[in-house]
C-alpha positions, 0 to 999 in steps of 0.5 A: 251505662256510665257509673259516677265514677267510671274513668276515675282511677284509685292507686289502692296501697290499704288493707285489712279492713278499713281502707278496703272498705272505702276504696270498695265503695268508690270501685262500686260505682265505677272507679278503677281501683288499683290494689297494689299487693306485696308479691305471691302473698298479698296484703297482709288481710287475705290471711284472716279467717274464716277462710275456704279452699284457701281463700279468706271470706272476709278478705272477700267482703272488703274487695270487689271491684279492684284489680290486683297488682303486686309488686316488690316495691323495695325494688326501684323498679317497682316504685318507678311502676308506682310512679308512673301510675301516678302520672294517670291516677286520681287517687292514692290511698292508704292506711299504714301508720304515719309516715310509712308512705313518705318511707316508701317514697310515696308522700304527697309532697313527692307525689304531687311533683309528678301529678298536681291534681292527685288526691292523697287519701291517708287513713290510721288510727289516731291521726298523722300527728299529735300526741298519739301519733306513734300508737298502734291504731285498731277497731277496738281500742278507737272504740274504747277511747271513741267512747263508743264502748262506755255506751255500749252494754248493760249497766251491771256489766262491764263495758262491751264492743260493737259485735263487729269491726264497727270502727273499721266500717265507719272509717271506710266510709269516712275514706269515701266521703273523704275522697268523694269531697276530694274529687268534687272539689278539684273539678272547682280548683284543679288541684288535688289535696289530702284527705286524711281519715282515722278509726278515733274520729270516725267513732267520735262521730257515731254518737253525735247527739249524747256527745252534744249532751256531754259537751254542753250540758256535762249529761252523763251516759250510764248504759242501760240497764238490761234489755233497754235500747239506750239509756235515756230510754225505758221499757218501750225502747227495749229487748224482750225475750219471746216465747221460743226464745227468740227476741224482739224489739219494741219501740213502741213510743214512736207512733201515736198512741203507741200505748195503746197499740202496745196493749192490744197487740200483747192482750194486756189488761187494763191498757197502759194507754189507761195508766195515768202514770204515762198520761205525759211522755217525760213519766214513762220511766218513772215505773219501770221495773213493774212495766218491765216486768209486765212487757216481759210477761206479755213478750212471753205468751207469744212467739217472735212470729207472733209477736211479729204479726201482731205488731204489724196489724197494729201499726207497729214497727217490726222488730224481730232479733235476726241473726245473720243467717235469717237476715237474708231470708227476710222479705224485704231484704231479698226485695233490696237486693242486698245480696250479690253474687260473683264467680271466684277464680279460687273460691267459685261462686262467692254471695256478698253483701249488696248495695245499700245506697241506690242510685237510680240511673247510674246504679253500684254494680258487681263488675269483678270479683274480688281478686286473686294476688297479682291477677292483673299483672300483666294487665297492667304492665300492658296499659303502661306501654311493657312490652311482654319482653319486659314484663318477663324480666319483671316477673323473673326478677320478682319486681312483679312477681309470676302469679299467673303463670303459678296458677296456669301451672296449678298453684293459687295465689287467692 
């Protein structure tokens, strides 16, 4: 089977999480991606934790796929390596701050001397220019100026982050799409382009309807009260607390008669469906603290599996509060594939999260594990036509570093 991507190679310089995620999605479904990794420790996200035996999880999450090369790139031995990878490669990608690869002397304008059809992916913060162009760029202050936390979190409270590196994710898919588009359009013109990304516009993009609101009707967002899912919605777009202690959503305004539904399926008398208050869907929040309290009493009388089943035999959309422990034990995930498994020099046998997009002939497989520092070395020296001679004097003058031979010796680079 040939995947989308497969003879499509992606000289990888990113790290931590954003990039990694984007260059993770193309090395999925084919693509050979490079990861170029500083000698004996690696880029700089193998050290975040949760790790074990050494080896960091999330580090983990962000890279399968790739192939490991480190080196010491402010040898010119090394970046002549670079180079010469260049002459083969479709894609480099990075997400240091503006200007650091132009440092290195891997700008696109030098780049493409050497390869006119390379597709030069940069990924940061703010962006390579503008007022905001020197700044640090990080997942929670893109959220912050994104808007995305004025959203997010209750409206007697302070404004609160997504509970995970959401603008991180974003802009890897954001690189992904980039570079997709990238390569679509060189098949059309022959050459390669720039394809640049940052965490502030990927964020701006999470919420595009109430960023129409805002700039054409100045519509302002005050979040939600407690429990309500947004907050142009009410009591049937809500969080409610069941019996056990466990929570539940209810999105019970988008079926028809959800009202009714609603009411059979928590035993409430008379049924709201009855209420002429929420005869017209524009009033249904105009009683909303005495429905509040009315859903959350009926919540309470069952349990979340109860209220589960009840849900489900009146045509009503689950909406159980998983943690992540109980989302991959959930039917429909498990049918979904949505867990992998790889076997890890280091770690041994690594579960990460499966492929959300399904293809049907040429489906995202799990070809390698995510790599140990510099495990591909050799490899790769060997694919550029080093001799094993040469690739000694890399390894002992530390251009490329020895990492296989201190794990033959019993030392781990993970």
């Amino acid at each position: 089977m040939t995947l989308p991507y497969e003879g499509i190679r992606i000289i990888d310089f990113t790290q931590v999480e954003q990039g990694p995620v984007g260059t993770q999605v193309l090395g999925d479904y084919g693509a050979d991606v490079v990861k170029i990794e500083r000698v004996d420790i690696g880029e700089i996200g193998r050290g975040q934790q949760p790790q074990i035996n050494g080896v960091s999880l999330y580090y983990m999450a962000d890279n399968r796929n790739k192939r490991s090369f480190s080196l010491d790139l402010r040898t010119p031995e090394a970046k002549e390596i670079v180079y010469e990878m260049v002459k083969d490669a479709d894609v480099v990608a990075s997400n240091f701050r503006p200007g650091v690869m132009e440092r290195m002397g891997f700008g696109y304008e030098e780049l493409k001397k050497i390869n006119p059809r390379i597709i030069w992916s940069v990924a940061s913060g703010w962006g390579q220019t503008g007022p905001y162009e020197k700044r640090i760029g990080q997942d929670l202050v893109s959220q912050a100026l994104g808007g995305l936390m004025s959203l997010t979190g209750d409206r007697d409270g302070p404004p609160r982050a997504v509970g995970t590196f959401i603008g991180d994710y974003l802009g890897g898919m954001m690189i992904a799409q980039g570079i997709m588009a990238a390569l679509a359009a060189r098949e059309k013109t022959g050459r390669g382009q720039v394809v640049e990304t940052n965490l502030m516009d990927g964020v701006i993009a999470s919420h595009l309807q109430e960023n129409a609101a805002a700039l054409n009707a100045d519509w302002k967002f005050p979040r939600a009260p407690k429990g309500i899912g947004h907050s142009d919605s009410g009591p049937f777009y809500a969080i409610y607390e069941c019996k056990d202690g466990k929570y539940y959503t209810l999105m019970g305004a988008f079926v028809p008669d959800g009202l009714g539904r609603l009411s059979k399926a928590l035993e409430i008398e008379p049924s709201l469906a009855d209420d002429p208050l929420f005869e017209n869907p524009t009033r249904w929040n105009e009683g909303s603290p005495a429905l509040r309290a009315a859903l959350e009493k009926a919540f309470k009388k069952f349990t979340r599996a109860e209220v589960e089943e009840r849900f489900d035999a009146n045509g009503l959309p689950p909406g159980s509060v998983y943690d992540l422990q109980e989302v991959f034990e959930d039917p429909q995930v498990v049918h979904n594939n949505m867990v992998v498994e790889a076997e890890h020099p280091v770690y041994g046998k690594v579960r990460l999260t499966g492929f959300p997009v399904k293809l049907s002939d040429t489906p995202a497989t799990l070809r390698r594990s995510p790599p140990t520092v510099g495990e591909h070395n050799e490899e790769m020296l060997r694919e550029l036509g080093y001799t094993d001679a040469q690739i000694q004097e890399l390894q002992t003058s530390g251009v490329t570093g020895s990492e296989n031979i201190k794990r033959a010796n019993g030392a781990t680079g993970s």
